[in-house]
PyMOL Python script that loads the backbone (N, CA, C, O; Angstrom):
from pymol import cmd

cmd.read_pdbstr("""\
ATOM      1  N   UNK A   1      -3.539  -4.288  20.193  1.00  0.00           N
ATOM      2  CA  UNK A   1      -3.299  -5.258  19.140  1.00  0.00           C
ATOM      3  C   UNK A   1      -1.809  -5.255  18.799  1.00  0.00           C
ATOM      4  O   UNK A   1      -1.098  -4.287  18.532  1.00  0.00           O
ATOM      5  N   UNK A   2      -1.451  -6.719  18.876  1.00  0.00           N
ATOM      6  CA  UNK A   2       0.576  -6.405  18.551  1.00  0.00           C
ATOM      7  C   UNK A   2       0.624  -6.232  16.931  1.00  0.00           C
ATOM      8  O   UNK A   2      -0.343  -6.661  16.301  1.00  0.00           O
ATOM      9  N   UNK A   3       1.741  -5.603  16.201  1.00  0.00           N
ATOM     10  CA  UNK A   3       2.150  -5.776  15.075  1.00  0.00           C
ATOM     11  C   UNK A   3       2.522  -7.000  14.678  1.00  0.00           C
ATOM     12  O   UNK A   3       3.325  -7.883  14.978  1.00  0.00           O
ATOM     13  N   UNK A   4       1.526  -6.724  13.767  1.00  0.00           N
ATOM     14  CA  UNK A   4       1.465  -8.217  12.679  1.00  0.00           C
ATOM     15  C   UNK A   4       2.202  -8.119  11.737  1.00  0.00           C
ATOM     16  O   UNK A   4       2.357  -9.091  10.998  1.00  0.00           O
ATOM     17  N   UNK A   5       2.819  -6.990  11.515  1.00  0.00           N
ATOM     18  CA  UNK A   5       3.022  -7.049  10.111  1.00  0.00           C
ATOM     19  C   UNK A   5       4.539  -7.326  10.079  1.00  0.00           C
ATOM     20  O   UNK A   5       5.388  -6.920  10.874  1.00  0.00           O
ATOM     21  N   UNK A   6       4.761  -8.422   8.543  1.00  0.00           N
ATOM     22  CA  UNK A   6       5.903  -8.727   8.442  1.00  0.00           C
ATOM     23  C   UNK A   6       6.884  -7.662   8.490  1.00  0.00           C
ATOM     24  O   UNK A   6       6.731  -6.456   8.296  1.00  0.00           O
ATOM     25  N   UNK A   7       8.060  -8.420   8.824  1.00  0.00           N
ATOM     26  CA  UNK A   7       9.359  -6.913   8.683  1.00  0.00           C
ATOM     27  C   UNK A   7       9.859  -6.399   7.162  1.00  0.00           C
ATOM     28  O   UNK A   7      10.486  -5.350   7.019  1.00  0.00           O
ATOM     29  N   UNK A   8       9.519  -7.223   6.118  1.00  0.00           N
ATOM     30  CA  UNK A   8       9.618  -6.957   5.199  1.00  0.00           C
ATOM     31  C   UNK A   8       9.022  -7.025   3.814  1.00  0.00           C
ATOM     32  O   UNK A   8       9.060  -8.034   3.109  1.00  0.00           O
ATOM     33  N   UNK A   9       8.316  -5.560   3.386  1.00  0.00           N
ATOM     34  CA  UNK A   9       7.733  -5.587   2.605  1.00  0.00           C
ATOM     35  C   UNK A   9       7.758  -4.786   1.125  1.00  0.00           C
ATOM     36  O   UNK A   9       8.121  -3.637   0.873  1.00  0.00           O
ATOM     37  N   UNK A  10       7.257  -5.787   0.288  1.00  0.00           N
ATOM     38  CA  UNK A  10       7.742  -5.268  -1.151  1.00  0.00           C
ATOM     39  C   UNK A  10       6.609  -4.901  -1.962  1.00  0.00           C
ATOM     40  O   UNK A  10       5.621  -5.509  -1.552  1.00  0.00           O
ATOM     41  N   UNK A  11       6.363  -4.216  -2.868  1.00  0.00           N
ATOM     42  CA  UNK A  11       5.081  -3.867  -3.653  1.00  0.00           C
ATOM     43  C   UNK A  11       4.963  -5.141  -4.735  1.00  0.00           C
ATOM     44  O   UNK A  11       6.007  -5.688  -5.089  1.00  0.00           O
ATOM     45  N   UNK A  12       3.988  -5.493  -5.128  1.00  0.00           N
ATOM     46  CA  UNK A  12       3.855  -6.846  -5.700  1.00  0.00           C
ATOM     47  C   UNK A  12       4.299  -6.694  -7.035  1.00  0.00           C
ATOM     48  O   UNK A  12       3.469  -6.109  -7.730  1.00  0.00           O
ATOM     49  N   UNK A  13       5.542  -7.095  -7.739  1.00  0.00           N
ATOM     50  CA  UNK A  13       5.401  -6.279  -9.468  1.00  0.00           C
ATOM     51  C   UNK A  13       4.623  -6.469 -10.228  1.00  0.00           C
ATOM     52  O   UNK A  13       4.635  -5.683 -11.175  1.00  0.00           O
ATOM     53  N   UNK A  14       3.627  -7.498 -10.240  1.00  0.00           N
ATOM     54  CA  UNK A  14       2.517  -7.849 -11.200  1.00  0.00           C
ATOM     55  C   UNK A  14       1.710  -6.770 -11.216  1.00  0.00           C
ATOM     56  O   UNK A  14       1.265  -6.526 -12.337  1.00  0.00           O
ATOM     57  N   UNK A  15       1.237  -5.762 -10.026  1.00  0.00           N
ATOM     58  CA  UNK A  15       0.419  -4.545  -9.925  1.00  0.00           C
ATOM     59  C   UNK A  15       0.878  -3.767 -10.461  1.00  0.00           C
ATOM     60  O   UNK A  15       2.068  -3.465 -10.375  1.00  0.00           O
ATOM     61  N   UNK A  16      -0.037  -3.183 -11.230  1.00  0.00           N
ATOM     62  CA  UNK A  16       0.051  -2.202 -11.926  1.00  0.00           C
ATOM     63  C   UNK A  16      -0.102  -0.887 -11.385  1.00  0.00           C
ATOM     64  O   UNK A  16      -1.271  -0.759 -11.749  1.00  0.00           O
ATOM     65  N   UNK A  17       0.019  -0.361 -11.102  1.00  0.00           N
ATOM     66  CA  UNK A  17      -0.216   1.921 -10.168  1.00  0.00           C
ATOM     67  C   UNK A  17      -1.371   2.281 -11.663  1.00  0.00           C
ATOM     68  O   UNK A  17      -2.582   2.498 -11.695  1.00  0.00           O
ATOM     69  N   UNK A  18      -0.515   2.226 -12.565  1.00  0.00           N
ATOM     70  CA  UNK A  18      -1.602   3.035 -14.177  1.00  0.00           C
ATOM     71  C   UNK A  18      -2.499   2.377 -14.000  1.00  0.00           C
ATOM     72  O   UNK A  18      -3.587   2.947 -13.921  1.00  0.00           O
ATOM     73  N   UNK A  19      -2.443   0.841 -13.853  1.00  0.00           N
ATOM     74  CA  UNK A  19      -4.250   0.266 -14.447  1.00  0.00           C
ATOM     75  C   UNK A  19      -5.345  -0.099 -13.211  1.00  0.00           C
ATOM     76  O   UNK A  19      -6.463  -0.531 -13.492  1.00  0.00           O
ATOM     77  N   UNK A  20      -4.984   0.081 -12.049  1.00  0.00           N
ATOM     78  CA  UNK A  20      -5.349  -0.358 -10.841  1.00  0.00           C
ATOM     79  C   UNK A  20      -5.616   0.644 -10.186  1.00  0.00           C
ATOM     80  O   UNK A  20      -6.335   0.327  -9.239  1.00  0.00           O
ATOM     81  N   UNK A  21      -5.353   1.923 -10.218  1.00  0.00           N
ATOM     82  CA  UNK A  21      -5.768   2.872  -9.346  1.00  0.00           C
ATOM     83  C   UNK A  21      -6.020   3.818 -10.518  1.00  0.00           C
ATOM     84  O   UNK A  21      -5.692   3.828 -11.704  1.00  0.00           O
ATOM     85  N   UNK A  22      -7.190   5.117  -9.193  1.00  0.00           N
ATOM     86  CA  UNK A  22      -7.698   5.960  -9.658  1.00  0.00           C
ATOM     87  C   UNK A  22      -8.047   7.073  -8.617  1.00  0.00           C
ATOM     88  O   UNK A  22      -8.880   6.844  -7.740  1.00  0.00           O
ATOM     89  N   UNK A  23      -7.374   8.350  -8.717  1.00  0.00           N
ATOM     90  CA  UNK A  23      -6.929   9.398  -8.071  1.00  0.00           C
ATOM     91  C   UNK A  23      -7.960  10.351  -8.291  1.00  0.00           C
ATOM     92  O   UNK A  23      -8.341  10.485  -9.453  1.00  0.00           O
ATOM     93  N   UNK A  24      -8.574  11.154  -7.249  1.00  0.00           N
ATOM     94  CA  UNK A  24      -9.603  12.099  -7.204  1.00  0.00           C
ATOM     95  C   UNK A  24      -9.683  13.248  -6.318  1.00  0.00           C
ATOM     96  O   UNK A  24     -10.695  13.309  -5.621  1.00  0.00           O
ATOM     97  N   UNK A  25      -8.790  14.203  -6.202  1.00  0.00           N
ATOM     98  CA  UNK A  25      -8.635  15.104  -5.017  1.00  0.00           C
ATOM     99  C   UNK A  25      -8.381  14.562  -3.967  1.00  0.00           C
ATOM    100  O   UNK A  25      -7.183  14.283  -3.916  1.00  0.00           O
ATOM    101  N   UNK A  26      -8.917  14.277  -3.108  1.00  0.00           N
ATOM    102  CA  UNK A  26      -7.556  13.830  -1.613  1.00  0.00           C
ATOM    103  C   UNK A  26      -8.110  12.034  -1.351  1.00  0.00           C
ATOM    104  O   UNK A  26      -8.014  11.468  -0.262  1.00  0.00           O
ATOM    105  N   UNK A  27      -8.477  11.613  -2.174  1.00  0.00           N
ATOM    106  CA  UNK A  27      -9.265  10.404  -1.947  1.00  0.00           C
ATOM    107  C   UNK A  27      -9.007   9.493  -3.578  1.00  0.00           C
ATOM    108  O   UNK A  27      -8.827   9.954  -4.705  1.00  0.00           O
ATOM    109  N   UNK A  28      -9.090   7.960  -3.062  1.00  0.00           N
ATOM    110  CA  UNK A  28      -8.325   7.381  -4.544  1.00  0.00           C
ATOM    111  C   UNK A  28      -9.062   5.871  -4.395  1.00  0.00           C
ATOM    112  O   UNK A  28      -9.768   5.443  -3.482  1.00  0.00           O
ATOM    113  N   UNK A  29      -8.724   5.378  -5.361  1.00  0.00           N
ATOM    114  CA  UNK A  29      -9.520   3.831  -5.349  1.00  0.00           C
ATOM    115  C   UNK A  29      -8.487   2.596  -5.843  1.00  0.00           C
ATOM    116  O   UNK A  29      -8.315   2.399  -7.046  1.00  0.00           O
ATOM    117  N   UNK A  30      -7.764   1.720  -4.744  1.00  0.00           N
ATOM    118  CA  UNK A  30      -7.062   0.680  -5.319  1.00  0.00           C
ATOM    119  C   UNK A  30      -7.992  -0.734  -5.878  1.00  0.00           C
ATOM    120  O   UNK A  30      -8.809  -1.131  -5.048  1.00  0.00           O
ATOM    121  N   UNK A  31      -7.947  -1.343  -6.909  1.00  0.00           N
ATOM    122  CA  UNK A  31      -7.899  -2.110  -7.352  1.00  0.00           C
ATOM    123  C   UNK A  31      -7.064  -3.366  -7.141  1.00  0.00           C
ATOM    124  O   UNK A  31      -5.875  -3.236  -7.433  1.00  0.00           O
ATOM    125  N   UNK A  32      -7.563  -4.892  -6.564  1.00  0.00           N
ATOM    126  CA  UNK A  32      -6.457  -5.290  -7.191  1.00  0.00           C
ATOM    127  C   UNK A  32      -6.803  -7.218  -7.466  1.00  0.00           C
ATOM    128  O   UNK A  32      -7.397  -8.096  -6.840  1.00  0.00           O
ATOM    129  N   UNK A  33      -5.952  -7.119  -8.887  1.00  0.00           N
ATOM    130  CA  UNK A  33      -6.580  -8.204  -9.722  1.00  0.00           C
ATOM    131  C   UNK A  33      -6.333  -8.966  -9.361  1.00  0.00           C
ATOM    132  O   UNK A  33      -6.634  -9.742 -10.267  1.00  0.00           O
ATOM    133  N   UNK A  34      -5.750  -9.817  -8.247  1.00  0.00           N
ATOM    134  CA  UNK A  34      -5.547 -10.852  -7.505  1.00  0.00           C
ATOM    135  C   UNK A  34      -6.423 -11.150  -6.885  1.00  0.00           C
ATOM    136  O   UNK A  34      -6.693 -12.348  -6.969  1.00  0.00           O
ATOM    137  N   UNK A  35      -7.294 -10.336  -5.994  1.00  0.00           N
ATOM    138  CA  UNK A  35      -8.022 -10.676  -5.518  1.00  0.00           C
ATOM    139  C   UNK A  35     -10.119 -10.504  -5.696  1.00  0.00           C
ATOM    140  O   UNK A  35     -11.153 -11.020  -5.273  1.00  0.00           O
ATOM    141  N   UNK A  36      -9.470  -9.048  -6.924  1.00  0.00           N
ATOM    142  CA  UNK A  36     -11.066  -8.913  -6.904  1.00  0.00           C
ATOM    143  C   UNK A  36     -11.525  -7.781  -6.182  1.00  0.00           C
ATOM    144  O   UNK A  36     -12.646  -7.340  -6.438  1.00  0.00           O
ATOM    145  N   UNK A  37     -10.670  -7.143  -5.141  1.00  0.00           N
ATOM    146  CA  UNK A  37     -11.047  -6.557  -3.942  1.00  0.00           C
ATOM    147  C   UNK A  37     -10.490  -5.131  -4.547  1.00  0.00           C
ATOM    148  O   UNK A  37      -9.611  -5.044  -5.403  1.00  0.00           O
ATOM    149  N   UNK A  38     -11.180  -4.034  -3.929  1.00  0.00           N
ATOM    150  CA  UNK A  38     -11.351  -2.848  -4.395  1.00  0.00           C
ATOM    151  C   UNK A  38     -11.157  -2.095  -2.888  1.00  0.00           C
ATOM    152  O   UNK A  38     -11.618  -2.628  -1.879  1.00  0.00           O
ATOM    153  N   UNK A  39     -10.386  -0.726  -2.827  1.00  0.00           N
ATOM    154  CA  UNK A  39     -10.450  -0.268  -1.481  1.00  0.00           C
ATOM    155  C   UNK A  39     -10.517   1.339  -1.548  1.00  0.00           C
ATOM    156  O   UNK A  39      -9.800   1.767  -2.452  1.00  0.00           O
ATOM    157  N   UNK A  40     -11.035   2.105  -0.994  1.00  0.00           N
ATOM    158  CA  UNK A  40     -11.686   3.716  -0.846  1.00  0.00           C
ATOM    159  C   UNK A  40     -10.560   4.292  -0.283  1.00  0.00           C
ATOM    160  O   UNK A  40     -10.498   3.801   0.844  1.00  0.00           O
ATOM    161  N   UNK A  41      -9.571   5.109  -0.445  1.00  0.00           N
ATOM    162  CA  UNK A  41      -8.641   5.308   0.743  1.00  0.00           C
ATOM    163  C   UNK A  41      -8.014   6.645   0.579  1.00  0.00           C
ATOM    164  O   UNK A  41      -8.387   7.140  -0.484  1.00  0.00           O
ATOM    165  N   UNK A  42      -7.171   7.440   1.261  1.00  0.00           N
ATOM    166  CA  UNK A  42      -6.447   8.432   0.991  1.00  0.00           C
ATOM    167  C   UNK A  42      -6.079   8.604  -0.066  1.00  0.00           C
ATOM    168  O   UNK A  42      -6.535   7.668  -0.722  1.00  0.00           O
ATOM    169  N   UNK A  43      -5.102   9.692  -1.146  1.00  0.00           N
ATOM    170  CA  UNK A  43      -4.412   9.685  -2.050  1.00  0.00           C
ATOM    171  C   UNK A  43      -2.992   9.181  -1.475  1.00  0.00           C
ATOM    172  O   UNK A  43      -2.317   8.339  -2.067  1.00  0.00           O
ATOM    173  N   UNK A  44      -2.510   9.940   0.056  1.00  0.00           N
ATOM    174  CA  UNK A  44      -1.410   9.042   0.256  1.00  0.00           C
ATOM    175  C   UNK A  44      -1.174   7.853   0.122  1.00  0.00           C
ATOM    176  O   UNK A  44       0.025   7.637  -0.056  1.00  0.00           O
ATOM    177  N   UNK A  45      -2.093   6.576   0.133  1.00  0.00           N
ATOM    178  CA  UNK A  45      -1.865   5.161  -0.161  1.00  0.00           C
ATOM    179  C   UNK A  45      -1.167   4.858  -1.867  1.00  0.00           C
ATOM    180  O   UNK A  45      -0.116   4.272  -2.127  1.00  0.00           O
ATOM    181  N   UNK A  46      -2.202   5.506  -2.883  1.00  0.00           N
ATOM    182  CA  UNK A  46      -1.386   5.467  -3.878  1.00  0.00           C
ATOM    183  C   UNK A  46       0.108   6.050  -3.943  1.00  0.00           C
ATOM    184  O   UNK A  46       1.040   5.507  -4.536  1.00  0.00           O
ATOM    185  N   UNK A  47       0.166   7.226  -3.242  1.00  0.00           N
ATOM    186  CA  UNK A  47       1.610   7.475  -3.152  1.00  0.00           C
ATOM    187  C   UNK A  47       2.490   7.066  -2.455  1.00  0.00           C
ATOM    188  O   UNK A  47       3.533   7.697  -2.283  1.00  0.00           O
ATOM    189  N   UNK A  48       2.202   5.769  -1.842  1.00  0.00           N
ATOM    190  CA  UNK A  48       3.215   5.225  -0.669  1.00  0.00           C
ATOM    191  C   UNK A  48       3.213   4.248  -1.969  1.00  0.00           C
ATOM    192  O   UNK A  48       4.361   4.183  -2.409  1.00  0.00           O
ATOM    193  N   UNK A  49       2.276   3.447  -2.745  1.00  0.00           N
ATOM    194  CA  UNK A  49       2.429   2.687  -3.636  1.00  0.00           C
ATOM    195  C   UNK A  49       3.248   2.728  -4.829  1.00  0.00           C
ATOM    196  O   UNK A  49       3.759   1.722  -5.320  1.00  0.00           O
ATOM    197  N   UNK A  50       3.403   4.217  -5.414  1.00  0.00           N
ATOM    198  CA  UNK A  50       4.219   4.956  -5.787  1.00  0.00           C
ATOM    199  C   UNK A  50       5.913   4.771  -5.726  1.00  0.00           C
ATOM    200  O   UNK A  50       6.906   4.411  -6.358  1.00  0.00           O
ATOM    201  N   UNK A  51       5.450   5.276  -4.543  1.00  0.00           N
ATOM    202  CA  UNK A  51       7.047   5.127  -3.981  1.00  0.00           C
ATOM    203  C   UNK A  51       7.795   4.039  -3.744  1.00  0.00           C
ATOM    204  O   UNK A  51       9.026   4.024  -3.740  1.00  0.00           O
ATOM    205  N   UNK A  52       6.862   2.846  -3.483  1.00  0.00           N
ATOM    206  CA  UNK A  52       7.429   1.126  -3.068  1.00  0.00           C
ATOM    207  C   UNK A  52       7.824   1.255  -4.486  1.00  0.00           C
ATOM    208  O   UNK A  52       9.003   1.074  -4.789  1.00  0.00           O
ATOM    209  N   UNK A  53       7.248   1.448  -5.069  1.00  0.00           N
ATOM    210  CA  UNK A  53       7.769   1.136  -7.086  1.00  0.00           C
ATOM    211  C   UNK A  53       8.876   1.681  -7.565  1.00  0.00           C
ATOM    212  O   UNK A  53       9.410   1.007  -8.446  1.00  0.00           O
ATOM    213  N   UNK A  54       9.556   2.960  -7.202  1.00  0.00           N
ATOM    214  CA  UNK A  54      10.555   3.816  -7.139  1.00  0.00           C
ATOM    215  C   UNK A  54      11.549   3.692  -6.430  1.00  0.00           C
ATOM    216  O   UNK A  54      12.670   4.088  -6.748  1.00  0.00           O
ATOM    217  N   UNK A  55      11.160   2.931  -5.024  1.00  0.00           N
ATOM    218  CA  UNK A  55      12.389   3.262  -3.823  1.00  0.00           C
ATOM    219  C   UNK A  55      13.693   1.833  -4.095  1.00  0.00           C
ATOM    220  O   UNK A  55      13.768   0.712  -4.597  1.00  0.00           O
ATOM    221  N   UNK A  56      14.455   2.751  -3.432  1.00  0.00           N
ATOM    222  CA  UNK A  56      15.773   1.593  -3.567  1.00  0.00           C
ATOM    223  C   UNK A  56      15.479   0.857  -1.719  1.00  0.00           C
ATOM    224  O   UNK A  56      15.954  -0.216  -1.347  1.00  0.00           O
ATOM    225  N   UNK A  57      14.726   1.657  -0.969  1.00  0.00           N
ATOM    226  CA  UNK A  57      15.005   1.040   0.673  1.00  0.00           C
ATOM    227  C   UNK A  57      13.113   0.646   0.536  1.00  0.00           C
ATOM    228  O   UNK A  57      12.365   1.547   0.157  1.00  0.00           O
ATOM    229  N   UNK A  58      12.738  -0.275   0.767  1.00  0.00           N
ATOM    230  CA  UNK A  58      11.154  -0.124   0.743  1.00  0.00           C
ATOM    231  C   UNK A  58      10.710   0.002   2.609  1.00  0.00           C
ATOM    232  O   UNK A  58       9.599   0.388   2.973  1.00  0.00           O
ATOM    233  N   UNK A  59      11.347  -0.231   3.167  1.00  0.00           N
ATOM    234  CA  UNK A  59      11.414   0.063   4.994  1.00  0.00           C
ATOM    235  C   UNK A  59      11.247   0.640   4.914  1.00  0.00           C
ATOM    236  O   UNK A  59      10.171   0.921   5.442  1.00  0.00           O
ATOM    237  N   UNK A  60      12.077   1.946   4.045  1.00  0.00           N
ATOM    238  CA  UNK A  60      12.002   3.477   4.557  1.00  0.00           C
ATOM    239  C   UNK A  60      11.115   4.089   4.468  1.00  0.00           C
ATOM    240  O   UNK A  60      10.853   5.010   5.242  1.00  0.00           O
ATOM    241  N   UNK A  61      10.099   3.588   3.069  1.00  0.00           N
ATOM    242  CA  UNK A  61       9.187   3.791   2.708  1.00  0.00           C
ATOM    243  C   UNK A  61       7.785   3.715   3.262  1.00  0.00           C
ATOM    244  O   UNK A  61       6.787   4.425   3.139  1.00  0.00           O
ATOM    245  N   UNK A  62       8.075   2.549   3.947  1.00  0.00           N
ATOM    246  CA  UNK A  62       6.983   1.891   4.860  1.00  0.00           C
ATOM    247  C   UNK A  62       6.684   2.866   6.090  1.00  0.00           C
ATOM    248  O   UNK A  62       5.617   3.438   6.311  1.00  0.00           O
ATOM    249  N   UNK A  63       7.905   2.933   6.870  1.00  0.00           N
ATOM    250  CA  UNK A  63       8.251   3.379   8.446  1.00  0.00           C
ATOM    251  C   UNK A  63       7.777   5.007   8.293  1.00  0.00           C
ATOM    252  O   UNK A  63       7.220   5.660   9.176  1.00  0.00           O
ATOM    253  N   UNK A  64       8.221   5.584   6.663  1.00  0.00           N
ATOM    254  CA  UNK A  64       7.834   7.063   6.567  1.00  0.00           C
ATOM    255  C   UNK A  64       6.211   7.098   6.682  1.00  0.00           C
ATOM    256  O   UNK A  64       5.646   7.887   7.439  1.00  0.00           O
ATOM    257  N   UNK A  65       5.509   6.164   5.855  1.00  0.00           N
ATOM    258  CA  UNK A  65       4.195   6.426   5.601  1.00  0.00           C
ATOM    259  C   UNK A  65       3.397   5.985   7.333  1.00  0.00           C
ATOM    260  O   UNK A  65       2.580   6.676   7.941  1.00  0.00           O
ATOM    261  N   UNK A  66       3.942   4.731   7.735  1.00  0.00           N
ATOM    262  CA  UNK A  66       3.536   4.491   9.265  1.00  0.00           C
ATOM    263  C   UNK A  66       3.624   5.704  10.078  1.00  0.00           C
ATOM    264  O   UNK A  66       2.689   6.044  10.803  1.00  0.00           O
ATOM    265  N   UNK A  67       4.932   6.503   9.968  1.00  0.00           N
ATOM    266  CA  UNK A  67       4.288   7.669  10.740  1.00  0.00           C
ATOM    267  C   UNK A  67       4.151   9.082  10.837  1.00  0.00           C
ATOM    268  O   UNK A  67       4.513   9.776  11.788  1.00  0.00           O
ATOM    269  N   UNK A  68       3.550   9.494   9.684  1.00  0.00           N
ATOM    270  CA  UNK A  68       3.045   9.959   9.018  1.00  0.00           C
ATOM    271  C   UNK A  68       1.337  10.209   9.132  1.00  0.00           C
ATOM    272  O   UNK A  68       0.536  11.139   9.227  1.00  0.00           O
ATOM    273  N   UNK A  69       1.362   8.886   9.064  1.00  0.00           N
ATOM    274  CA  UNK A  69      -0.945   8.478   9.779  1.00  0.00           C
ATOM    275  C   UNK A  69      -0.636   7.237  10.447  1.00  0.00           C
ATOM    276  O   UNK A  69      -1.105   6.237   9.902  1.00  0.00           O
ATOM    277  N   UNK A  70       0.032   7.062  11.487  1.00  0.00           N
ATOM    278  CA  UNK A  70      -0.025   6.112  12.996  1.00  0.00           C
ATOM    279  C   UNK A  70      -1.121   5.866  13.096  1.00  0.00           C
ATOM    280  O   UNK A  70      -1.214   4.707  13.502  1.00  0.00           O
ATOM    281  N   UNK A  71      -2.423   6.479  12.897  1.00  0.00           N
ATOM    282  CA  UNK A  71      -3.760   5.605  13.301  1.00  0.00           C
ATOM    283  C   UNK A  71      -4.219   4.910  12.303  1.00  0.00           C
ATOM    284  O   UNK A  71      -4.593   3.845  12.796  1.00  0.00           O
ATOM    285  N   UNK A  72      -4.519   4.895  10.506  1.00  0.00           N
ATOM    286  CA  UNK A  72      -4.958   4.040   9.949  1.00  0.00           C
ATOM    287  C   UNK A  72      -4.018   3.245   9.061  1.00  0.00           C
ATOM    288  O   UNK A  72      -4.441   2.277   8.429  1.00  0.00           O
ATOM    289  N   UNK A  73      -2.417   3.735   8.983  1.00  0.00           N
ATOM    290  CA  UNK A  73      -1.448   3.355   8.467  1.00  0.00           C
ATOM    291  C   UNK A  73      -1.635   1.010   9.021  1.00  0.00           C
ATOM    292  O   UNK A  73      -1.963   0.236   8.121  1.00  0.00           O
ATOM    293  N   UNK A  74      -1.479   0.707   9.824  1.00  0.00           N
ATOM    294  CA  UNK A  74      -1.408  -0.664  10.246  1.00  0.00           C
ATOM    295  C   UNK A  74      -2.552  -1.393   9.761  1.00  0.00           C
ATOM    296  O   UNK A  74      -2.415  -2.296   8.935  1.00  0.00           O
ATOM    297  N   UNK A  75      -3.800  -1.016  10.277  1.00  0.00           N
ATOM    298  CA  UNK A  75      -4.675  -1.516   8.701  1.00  0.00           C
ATOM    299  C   UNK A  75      -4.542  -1.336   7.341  1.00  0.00           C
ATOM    300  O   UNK A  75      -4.966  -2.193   6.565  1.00  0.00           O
ATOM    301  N   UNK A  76      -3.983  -0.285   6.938  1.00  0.00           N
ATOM    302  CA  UNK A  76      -4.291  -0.065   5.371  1.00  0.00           C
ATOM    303  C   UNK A  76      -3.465  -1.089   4.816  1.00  0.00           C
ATOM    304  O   UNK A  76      -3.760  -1.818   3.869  1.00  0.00           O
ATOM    305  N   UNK A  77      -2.015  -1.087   5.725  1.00  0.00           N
ATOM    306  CA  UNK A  77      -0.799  -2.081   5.107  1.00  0.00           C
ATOM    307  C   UNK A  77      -1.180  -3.474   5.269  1.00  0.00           C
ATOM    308  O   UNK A  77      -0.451  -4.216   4.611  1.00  0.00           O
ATOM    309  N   UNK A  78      -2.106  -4.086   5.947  1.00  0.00           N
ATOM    310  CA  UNK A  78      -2.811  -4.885   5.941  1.00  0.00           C
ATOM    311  C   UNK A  78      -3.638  -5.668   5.032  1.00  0.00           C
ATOM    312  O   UNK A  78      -3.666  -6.830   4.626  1.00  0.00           O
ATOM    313  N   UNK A  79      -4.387  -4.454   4.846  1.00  0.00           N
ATOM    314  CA  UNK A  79      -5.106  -4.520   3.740  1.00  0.00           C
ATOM    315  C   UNK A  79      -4.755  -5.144   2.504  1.00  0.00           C
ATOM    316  O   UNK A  79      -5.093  -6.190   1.950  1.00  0.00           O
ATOM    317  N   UNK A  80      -3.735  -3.908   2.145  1.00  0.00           N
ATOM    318  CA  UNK A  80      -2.601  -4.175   0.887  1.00  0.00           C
ATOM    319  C   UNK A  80      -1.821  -5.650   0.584  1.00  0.00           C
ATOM    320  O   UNK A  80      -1.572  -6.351  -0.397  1.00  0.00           O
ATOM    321  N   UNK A  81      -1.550  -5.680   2.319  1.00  0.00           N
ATOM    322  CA  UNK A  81      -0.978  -7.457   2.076  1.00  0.00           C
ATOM    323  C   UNK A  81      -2.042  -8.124   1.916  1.00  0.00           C
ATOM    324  O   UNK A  81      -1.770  -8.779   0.910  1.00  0.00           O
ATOM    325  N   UNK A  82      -3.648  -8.565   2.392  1.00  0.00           N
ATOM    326  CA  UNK A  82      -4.534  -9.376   1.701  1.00  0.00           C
ATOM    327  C   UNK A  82      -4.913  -9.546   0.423  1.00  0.00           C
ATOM    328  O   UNK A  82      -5.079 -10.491  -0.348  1.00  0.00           O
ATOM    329  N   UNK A  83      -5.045  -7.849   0.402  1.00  0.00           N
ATOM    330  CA  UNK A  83      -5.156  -8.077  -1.485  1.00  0.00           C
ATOM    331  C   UNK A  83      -4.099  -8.548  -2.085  1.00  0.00           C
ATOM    332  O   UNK A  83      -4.225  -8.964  -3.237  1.00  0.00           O
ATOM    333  N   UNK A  84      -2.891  -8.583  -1.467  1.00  0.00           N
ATOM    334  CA  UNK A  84      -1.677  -8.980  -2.678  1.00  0.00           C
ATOM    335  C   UNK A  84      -1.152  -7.954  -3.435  1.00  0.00           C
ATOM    336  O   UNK A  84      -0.512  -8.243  -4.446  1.00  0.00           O
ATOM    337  N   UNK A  85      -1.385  -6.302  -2.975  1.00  0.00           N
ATOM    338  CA  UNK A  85      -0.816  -5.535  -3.575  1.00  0.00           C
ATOM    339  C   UNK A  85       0.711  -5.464  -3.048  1.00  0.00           C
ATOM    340  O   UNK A  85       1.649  -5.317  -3.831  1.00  0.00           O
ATOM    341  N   UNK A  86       0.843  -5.559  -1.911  1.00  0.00           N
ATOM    342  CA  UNK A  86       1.790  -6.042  -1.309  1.00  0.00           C
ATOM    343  C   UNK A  86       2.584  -6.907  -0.918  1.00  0.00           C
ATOM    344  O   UNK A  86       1.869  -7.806  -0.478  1.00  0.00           O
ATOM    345  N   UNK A  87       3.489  -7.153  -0.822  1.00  0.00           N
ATOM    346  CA  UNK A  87       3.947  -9.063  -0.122  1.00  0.00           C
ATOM    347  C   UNK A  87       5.281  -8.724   0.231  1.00  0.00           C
ATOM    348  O   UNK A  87       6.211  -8.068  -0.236  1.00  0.00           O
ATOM    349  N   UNK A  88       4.929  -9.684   1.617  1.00  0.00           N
ATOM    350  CA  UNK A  88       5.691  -9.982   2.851  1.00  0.00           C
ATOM    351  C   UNK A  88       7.314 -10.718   1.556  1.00  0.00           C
ATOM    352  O   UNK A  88       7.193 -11.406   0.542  1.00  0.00           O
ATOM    353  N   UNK A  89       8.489 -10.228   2.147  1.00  0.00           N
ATOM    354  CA  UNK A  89       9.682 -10.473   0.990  1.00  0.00           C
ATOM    355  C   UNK A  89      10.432 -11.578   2.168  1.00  0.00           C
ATOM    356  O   UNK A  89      11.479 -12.161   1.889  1.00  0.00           O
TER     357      UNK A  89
END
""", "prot")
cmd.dss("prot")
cmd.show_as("cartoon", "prot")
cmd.util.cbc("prot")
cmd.orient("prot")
């Protein structure tokens, strides 16, 4: 499957990290009010989400978490862009 994903991506500012997620030992739950859609996932996802909110480079951010988990990293960011937690800049 080729990379789909845009070259540049920003965390959406309307999302909230406090009101949208919920953290539970190594496993977490995104929320997101754009779409309605709810997702089961690592704790790293909130903390890559985290970090898009914090970082001055959001690439760096991206490219660290891509490889890091190379196997479910390209869906999850996927994901994130359908729901709109994310968006293509």
């Amino acid at each position: 499957m080729p990379n789909t994903l845009p070259e540049h991506i920003v965390l959406n500012r309307e999302f909230s990290i406090a009101l949208c997620t919920f953290k539970h030992q190594s496993r977490s739950v995104i929320y997101s009010p754009f779409t309605s859609e709810s997702m089961l996932c690592d704790i790293s996802v909130v903390t890559l989400l985290e970090r898009l909110g914090d970082a001055g480079s959001h690439a760096d951010e991206i490219d660290l978490f891509m490889s890091k988990h190379p196997q479910p990293a390209p869906g999850v960011i996927e994901q994130l862009l359908a729901m709109q937690i994310l968006l293509p800049s």
